[in-house]
Backbone as CSV, one residue per row, in Angstrom:
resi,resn,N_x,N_y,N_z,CA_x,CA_y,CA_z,C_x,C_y,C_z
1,UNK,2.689,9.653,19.617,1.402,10.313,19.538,1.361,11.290,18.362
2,UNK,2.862,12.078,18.279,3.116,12.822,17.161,2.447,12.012,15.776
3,UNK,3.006,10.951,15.448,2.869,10.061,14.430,1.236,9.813,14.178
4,UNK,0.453,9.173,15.222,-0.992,8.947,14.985,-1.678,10.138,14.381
5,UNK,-1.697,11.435,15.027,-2.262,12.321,14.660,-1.964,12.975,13.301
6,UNK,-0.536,12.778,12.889,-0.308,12.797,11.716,-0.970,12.018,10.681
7,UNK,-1.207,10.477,10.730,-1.732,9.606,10.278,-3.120,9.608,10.157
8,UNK,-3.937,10.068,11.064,-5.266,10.787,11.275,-5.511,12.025,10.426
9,UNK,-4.689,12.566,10.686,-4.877,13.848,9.670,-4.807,13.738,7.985
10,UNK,-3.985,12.804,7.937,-3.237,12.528,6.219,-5.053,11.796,5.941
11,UNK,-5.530,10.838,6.950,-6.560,10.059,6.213,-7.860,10.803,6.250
12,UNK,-7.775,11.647,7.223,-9.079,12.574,7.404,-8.785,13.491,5.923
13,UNK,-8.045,13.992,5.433,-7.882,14.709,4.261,-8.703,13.983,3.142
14,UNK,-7.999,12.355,3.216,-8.284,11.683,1.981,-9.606,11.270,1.935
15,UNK,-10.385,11.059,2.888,-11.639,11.001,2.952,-12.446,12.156,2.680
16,UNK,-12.267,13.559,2.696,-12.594,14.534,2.584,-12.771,14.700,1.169
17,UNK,-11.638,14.370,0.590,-11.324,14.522,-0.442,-11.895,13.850,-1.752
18,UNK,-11.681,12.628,-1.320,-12.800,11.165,-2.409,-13.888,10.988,-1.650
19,UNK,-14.936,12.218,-0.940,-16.605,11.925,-1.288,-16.922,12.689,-2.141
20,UNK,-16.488,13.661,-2.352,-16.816,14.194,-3.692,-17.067,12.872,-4.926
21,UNK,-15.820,12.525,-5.174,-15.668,11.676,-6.630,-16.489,10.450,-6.269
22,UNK,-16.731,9.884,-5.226,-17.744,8.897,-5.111,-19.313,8.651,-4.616
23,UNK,-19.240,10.324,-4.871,-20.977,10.863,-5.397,-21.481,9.797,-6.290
24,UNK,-22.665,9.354,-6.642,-23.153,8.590,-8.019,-24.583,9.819,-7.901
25,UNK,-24.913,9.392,-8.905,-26.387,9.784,-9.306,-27.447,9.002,-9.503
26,UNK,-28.618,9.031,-8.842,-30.197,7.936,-9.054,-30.267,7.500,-10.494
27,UNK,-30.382,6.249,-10.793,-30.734,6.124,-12.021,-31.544,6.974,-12.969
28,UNK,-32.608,7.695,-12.363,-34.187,8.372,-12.485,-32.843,10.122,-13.187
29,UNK,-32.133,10.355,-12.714,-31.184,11.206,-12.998,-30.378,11.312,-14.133
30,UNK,-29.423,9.798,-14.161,-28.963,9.398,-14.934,-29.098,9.623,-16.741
31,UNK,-30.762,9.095,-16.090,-31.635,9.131,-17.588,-32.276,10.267,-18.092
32,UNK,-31.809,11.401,-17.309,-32.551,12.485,-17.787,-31.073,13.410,-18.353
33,UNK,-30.404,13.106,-18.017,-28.916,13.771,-18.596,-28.270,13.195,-19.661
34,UNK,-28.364,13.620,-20.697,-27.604,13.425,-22.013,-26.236,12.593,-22.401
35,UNK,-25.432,13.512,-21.445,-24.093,13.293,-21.039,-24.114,12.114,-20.747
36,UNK,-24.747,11.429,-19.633,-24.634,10.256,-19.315,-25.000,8.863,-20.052
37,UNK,-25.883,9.237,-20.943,-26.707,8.296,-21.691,-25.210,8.188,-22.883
38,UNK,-24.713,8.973,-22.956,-23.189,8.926,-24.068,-22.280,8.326,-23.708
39,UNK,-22.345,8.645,-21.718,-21.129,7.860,-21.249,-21.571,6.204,-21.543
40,UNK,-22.729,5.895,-21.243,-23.206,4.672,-20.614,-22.797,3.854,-22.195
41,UNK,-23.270,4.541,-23.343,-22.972,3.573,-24.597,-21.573,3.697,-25.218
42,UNK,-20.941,4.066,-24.315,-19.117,3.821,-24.511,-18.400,2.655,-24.196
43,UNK,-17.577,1.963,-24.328,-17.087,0.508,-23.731,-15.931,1.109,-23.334
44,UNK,-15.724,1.895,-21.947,-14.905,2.121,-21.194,-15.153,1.816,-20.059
45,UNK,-15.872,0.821,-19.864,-16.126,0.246,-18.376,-16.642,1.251,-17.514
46,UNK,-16.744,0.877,-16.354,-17.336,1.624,-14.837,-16.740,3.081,-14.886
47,UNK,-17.057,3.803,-14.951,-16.619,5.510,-14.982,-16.740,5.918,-13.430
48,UNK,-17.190,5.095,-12.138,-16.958,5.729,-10.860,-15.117,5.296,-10.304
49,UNK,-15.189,6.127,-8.931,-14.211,6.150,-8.518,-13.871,4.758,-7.738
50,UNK,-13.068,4.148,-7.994,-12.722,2.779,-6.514,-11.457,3.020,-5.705
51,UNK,-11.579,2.956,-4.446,-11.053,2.670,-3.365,-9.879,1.710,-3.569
52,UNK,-9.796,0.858,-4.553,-8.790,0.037,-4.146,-7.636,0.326,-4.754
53,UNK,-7.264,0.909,-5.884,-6.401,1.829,-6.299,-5.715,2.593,-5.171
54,UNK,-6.472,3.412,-4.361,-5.433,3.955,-3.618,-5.074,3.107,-2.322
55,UNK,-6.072,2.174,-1.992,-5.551,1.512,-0.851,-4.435,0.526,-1.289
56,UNK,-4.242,0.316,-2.598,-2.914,-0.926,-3.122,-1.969,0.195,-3.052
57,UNK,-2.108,1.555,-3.582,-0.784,2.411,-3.025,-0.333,2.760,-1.848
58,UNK,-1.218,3.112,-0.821,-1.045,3.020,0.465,-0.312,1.956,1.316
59,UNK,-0.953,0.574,0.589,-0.110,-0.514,0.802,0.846,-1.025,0.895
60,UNK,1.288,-0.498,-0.165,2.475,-0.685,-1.203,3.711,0.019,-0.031
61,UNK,3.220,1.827,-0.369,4.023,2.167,0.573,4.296,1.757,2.048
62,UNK,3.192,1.470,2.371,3.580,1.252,3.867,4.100,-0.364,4.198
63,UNK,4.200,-1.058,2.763,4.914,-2.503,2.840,6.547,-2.474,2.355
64,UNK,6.937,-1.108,1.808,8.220,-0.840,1.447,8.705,-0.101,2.943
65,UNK,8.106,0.971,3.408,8.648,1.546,4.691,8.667,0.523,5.877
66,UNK,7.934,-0.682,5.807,8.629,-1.440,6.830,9.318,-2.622,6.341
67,UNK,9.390,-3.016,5.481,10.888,-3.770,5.109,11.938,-2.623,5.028
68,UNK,11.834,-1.679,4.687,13.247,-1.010,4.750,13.691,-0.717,6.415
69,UNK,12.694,-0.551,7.379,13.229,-0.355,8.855,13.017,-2.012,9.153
70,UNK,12.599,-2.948,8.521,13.125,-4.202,9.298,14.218,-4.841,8.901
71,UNK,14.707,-4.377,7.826,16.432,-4.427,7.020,17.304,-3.566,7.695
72,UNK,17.256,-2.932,7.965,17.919,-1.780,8.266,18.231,-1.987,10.040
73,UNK,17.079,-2.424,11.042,17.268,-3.193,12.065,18.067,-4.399,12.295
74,UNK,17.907,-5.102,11.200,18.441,-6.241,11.111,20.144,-6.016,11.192
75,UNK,20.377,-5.394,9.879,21.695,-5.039,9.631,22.594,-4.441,10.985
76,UNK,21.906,-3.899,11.119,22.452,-2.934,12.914,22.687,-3.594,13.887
77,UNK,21.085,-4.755,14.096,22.066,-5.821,15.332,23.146,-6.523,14.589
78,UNK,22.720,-7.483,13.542,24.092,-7.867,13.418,25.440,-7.377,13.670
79,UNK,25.790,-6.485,12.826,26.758,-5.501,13.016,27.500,-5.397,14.557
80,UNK,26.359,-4.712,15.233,26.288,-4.659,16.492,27.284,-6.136,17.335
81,UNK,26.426,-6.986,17.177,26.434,-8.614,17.847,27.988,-8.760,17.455
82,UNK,28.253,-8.360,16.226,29.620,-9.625,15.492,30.971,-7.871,16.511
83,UNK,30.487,-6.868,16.005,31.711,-6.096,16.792,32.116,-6.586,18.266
84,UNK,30.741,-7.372,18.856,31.191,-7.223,20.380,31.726,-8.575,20.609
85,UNK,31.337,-9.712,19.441,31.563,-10.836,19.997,32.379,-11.752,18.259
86,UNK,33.914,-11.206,17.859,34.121,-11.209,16.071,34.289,-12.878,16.555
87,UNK,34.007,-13.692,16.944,34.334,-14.877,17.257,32.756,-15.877,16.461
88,UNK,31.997,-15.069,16.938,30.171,-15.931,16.366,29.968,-15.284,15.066
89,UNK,30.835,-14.110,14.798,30.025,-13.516,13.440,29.534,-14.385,12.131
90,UNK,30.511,-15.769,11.899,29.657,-16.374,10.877,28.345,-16.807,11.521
91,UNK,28.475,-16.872,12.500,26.830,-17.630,12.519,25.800,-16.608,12.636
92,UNK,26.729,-15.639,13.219,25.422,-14.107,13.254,24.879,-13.635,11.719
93,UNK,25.924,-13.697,10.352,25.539,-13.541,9.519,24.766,-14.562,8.653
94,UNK,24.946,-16.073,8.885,24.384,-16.861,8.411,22.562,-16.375,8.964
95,UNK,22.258,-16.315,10.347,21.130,-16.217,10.936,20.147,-14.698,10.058
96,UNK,21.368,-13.842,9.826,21.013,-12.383,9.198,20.545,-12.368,7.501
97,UNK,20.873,-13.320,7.178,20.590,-13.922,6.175,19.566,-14.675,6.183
98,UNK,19.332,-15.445,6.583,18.235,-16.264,6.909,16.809,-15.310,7.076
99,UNK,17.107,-14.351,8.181,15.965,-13.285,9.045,15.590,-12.441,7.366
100,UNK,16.839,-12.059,6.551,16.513,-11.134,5.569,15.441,-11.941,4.837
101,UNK,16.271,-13.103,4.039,14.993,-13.661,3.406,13.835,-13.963,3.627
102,UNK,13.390,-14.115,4.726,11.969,-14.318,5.465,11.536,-13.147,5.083
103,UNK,11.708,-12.099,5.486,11.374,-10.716,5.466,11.111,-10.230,4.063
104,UNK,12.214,-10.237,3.445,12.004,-10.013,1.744,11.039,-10.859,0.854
105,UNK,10.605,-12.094,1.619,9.378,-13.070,1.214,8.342,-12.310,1.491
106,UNK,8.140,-11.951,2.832,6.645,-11.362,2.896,6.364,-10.320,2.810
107,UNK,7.432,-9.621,2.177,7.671,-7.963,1.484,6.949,-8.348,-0.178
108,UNK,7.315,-9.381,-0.580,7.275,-9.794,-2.075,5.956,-9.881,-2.063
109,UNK,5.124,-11.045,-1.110,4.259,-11.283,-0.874,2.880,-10.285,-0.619
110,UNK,3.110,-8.909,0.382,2.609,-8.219,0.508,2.506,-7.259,-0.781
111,UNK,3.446,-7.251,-1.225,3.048,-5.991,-2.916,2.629,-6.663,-3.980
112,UNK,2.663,-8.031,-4.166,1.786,-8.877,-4.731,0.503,-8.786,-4.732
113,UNK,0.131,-9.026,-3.525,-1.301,-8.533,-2.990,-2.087,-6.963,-3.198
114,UNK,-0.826,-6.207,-2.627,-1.353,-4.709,-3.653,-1.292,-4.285,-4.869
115,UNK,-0.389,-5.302,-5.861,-0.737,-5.112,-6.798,-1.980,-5.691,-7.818
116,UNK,-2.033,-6.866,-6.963,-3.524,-7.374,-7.582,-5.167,-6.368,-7.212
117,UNK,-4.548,-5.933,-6.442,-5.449,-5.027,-5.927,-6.029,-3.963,-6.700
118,UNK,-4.225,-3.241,-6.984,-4.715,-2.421,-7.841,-4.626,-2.362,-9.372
119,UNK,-4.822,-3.786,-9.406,-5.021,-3.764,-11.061,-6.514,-3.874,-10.824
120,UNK,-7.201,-4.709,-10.317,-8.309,-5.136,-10.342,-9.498,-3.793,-10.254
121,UNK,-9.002,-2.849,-9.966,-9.474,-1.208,-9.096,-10.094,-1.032,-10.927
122,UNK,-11.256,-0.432,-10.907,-11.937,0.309,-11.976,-12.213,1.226,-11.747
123,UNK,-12.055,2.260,-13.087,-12.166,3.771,-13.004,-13.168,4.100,-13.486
């Protein structure tokens, strides 16, 4: 419960935080401000804030913090399994091997995805 409310809190911040920057202004506005009419004939693309930038980091991290506790699980039963029983350990490590690479596939797979993400993100 500790954890949720933590997690609640971290995102209630970040929302707090990026409505400011993803204010826009009425076109009817736009055109009456100088500044903007300078930004608009610049070729620096979209000048608002996007969301997907930080959600590919968010991602990211939270696709590294659970391959590292599903490696790290892994390693432990094994370990575990072959001390109590040194008779199966090749096959416990063959299987631990097997479990890693699956895992490290859809670790690869998942930051792939956040990184397309956040390339694609305009500032």
């Amino acid at each position: 419960m500790k954890t949720f409310r933590l997690l609640a809190t971290v995102f209630l911040c970040l929302f707090i935080a990026v409505a400011p920057v993803m204010a826009q202004m009425s076109e009817s506005e736009k055109a009456k401000n100088d500044v903007d009419k300078i930004r608009a004939a610049l070729p620096t693309g979209n000048l608002t804030f996007s969301g997907a930038g930080v959600g590919a980091g968010i991602g990211a991290a939270l696709t590294l913090i659970g391959a590292g506790i599903g490696f790290g699980r892994i390693g432990a039963a094994a370990l575990e399994s072959m001390a109590r029983q040194p008779e199966v350990a090749a096959r416990v490590q063959t299987a631990m091997i097997i479990i890693g690479a699956l895992l490290e596939g859809a670790t690869f797979f998942a930051l792939l995805i956040c990184l397309l993400l956040g390339f694609s993100a305009r500032f």
